[in-house]
C-alpha positions as CSV (number, residue, x, y, z in Angstrom):
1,X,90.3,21.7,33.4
2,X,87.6,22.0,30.8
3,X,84.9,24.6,31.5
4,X,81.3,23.2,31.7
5,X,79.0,24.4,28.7
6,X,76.6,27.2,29.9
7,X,73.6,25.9,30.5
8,X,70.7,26.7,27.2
9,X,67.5,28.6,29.2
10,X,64.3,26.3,29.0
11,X,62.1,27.2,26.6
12,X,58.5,29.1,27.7
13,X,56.0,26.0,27.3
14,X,53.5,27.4,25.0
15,X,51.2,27.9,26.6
16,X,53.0,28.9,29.8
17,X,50.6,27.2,32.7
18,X,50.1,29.1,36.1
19,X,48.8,28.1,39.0
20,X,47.5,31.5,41.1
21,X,44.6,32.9,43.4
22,X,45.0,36.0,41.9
23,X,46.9,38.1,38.5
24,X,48.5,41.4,39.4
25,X,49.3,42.9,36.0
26,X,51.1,46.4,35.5
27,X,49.9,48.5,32.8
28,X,52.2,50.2,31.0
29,X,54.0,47.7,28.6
30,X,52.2,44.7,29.4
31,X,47.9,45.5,29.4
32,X,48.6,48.3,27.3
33,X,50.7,50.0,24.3
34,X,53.5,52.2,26.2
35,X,53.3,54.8,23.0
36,X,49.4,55.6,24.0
37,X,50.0,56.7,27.4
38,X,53.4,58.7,26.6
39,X,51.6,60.2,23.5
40,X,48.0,60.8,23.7
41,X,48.0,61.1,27.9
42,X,50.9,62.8,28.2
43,X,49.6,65.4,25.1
44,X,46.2,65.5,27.0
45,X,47.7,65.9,30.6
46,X,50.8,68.5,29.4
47,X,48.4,71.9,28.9
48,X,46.3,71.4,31.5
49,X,49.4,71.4,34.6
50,X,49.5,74.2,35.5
51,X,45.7,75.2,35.8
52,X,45.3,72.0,37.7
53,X,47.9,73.0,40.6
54,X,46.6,76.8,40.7
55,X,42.9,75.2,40.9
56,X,43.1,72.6,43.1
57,X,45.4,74.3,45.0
58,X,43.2,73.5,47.8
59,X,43.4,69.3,47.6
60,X,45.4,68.1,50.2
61,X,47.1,65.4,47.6
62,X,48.0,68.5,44.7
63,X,49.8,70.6,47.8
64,X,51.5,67.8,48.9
65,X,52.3,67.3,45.2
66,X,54.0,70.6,44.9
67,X,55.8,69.8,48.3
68,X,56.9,66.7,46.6
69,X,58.4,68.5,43.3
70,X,59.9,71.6,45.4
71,X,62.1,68.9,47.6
72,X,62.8,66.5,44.8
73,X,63.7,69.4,42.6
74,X,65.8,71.8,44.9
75,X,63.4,74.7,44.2
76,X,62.9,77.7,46.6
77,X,60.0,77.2,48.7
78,X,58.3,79.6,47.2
79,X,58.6,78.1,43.8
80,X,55.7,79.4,41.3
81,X,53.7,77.2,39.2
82,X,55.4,77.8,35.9
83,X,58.6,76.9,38.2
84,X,57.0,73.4,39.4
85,X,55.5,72.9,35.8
86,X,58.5,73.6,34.1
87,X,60.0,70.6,36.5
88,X,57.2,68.1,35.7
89,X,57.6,68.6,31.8
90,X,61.1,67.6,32.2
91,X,60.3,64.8,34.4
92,X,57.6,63.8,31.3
93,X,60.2,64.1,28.8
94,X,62.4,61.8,30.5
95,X,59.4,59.5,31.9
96,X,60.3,59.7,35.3
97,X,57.7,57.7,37.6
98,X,57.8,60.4,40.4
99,X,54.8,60.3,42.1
100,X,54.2,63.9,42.7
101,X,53.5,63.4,38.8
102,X,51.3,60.5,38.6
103,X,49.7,62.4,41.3
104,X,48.6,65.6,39.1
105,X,48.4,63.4,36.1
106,X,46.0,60.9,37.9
107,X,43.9,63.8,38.4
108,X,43.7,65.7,34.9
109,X,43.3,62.0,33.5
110,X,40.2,61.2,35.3
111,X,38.5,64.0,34.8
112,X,39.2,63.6,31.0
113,X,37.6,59.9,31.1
114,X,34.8,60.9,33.1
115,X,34.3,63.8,30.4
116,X,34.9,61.1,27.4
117,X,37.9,63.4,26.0
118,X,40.3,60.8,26.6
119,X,39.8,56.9,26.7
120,X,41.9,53.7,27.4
121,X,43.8,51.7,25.6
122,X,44.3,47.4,25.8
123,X,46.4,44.9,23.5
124,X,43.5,43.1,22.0
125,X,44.6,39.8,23.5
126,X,43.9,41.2,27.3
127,X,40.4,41.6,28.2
128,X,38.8,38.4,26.7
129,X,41.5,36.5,29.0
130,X,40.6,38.9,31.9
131,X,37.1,38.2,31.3
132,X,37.5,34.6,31.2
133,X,40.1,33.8,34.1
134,X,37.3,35.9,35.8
135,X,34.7,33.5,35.5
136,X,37.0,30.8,36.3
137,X,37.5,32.5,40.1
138,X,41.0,33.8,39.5
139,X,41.3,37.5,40.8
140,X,42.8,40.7,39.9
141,X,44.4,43.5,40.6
142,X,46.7,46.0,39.2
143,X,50.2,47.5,40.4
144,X,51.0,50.5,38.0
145,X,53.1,53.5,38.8
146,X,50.1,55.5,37.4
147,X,48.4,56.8,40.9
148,X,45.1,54.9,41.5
149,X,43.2,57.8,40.4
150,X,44.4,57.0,37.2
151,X,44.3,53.2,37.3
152,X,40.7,53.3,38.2
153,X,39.0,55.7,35.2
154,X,41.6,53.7,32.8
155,X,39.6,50.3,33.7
156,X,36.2,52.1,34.3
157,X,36.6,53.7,29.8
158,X,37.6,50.4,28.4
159,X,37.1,49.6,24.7
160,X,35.1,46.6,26.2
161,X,33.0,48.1,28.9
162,X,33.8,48.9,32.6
163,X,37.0,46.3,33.9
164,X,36.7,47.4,37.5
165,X,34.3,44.6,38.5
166,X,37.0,42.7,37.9
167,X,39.5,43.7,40.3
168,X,40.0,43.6,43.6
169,X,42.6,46.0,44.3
170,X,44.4,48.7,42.9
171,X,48.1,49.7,43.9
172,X,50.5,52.6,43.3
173,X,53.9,53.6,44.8
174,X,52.3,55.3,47.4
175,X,50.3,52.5,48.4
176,X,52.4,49.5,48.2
177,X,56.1,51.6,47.5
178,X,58.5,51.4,44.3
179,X,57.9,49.0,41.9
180,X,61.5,47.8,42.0
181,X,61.4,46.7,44.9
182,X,60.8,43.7,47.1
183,X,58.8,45.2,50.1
184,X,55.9,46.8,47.6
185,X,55.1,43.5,47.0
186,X,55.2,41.8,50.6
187,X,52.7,44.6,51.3
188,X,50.5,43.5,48.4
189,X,50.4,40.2,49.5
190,X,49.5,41.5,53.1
191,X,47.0,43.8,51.6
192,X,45.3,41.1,49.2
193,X,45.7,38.6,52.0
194,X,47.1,35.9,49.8
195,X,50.4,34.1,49.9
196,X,53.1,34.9,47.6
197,X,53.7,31.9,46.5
198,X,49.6,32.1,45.4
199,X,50.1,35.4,43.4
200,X,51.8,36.0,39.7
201,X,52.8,39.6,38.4
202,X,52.8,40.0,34.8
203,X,54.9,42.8,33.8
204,X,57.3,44.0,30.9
205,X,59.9,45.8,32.9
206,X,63.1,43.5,33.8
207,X,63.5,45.5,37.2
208,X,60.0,44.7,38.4
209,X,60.4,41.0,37.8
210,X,63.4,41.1,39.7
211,X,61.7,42.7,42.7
212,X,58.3,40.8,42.6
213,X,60.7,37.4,42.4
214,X,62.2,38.3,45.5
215,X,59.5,39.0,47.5
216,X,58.5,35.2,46.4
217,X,55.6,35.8,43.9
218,X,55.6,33.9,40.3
219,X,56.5,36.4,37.6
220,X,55.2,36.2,33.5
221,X,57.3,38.9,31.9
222,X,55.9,40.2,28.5
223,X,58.3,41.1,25.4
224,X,55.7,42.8,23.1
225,X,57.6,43.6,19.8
226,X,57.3,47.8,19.7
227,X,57.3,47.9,23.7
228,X,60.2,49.3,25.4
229,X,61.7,46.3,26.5
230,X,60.7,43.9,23.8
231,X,63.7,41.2,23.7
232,X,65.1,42.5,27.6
233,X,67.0,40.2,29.9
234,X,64.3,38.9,32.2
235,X,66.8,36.8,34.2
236,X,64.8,33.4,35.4
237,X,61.3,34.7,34.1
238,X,59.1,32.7,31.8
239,X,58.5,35.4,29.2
240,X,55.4,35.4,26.6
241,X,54.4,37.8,24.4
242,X,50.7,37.6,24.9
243,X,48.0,37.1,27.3
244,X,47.2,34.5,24.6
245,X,50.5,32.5,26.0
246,X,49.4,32.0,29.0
247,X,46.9,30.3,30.8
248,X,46.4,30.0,34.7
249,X,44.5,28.3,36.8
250,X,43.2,28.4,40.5
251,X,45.6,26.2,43.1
C-alpha cells in the first residue's frame, strides 16, 4: 500500500491577519533582543546580588526569595548570602527562569531604570505597531518570566517614551504560573476577562506556543534571525518574523 505524501505546512499569509480583543506578547525573544537582557541586565544585576538580599533583607518578597533558592537549591537553612548568590550566578549562567531570581533581579532592575543607569531595549518594528493597534482598540498585556517589577520599569524607560498606558495587565509565573503550561494561560484569560478564543500570544519560545495553544488562545510565534530559536519547530503556529508581519484586528 503506498504511503500518502506528508502533507507541505501552509505558508504564513504575509501579512498574517488576526482577529483579537487583546495581544499578550512575551518579551524576551519576541519585543526585545534576548542578547540585551542576558548581557547588559544580567552584567548590571550580577554585582549588586548580594547587597540587595543583605539590604532588603527586610522585604517580605527578597526573604521569601532566599526561602525559594535555600529549597530549590538543597542548601542548609542557614545558608549565607555568598551561599544563595553563588546559586543564583549559576542559575544566570544557565538562564534558568526561577523565580526567586526574577524576583531579586526585578528589584535591582527597577531601581536601575528609575535611576536612568539602565534602559530598555525594543526591535524597532514593535512599538509603532503597539502604538497603532492601540488606537485601533486592540489591548495589551505582557506575560514574561521577568517578575512584574521588572516588566513594568522595562515599558515605563522605552526608547519611545512610557508603553504602560498601553497595557492592561502584566503577568509573571507567580501571577498566572509557568509559562509552559496550559493553566497560566486559562488564568490570564480569567484575569483579563476575555475569551481565549479572543486573545493571541506572540512569543518566540516553541514550548510556550504549545501551552498557550492548549489552553485555546491563537498563537504568532516569532523566528527573529540571531534570537535563540530563530528557525525552531513551532508545531501548527503561524510564524513571522516581525511585528511588521502581522496585522490584527478587533472581532
Amino acid at each position: 500500500m503506498t504511503e500518502s505524501p506528508t502533507p507541505e505546512p501552509h505558508p504564513t499569509p504575509d501579512p498574517l491577519a488576526v482577529s483579537a480583543r487583546v495581544v499578550v506578547v512575551d518579551i524576551e525573544g519576541t519585543t526585545s533582543a534576548a542578547g540585551f537582557i542576558l548581557g547588559d541586565l544580567y552584567d548590571y544585576a550580577r554585582p549588586r546580588l548580594a547587597a540587595w538580599l543583605d539590604d532588603h533583607a527586610d522585604d517580605p518578597d527578597i526573604a521569601e526569595a532566599r526561602r525559594q533558592v535555600i529549597a530549590d537549591a538543597n542548601l542548609p537553612g542557614d545558608a549565607t548570602t555568598d551561599a544563595i548568590v553563588a546559586v543564583l550566578h549559576e542559575w544566570m549562567e544557565r538562564d534558568v527562569k526561577a523565580t526567586p531570581l526574577k524576583t531579586v533581579q526585578g528589584q535591582i532592575w527597577a531601581e536601575g531604570f528609575e535611576r536612568a543607569e539602565i534602559s530598555s531595549h525594543f526591535f524597532g518594528d514593535v512599538i509603532p505597531k503597539l502604538r497603532e493597534w492601540h488606537e485601533h482598540g486592540i489591548g495589551f498585556a505582557v506575560f514574561s518570566s521577568g517578575s512584574i517589577a521588572s516588566q513594568v520599569p522595562w515599558f515605563r524607560h522605552s526608547p519611545d517614551g512610557d508603553l504602560t498606558t498601553l497595557i492592561t495587565g502584566f503577568f509573571d509565573t507567580v501571577s498566572a504560573g509557568p509559562k509552559k503550561e496550559a493553566a497560566s494561560y486559562d488564568a490570564i484569560a480569567a484575569a483579563l476577562g476575555v475569551p481565549a478564543e479572543e486573545l493571541v500570544f506572540f512569543t518566540d519560545n516553541p514550548g510556550e506556543v504549545s501551552a498557550a495553544l492548549a489552553a485555546g488562545w491563537q498563537v504568532v510565534a516569532f523566528s527573529r534571525e540571531g534570537e535563540p530559536f530563530f528557525e525552531a519547530d513551532f508545531g501548527g503556529a503561524s510564524v513571522v518574523s516581525s511585528f511588521d508581519d502581522v496585522e490584527v484586528v478587533l472581532p
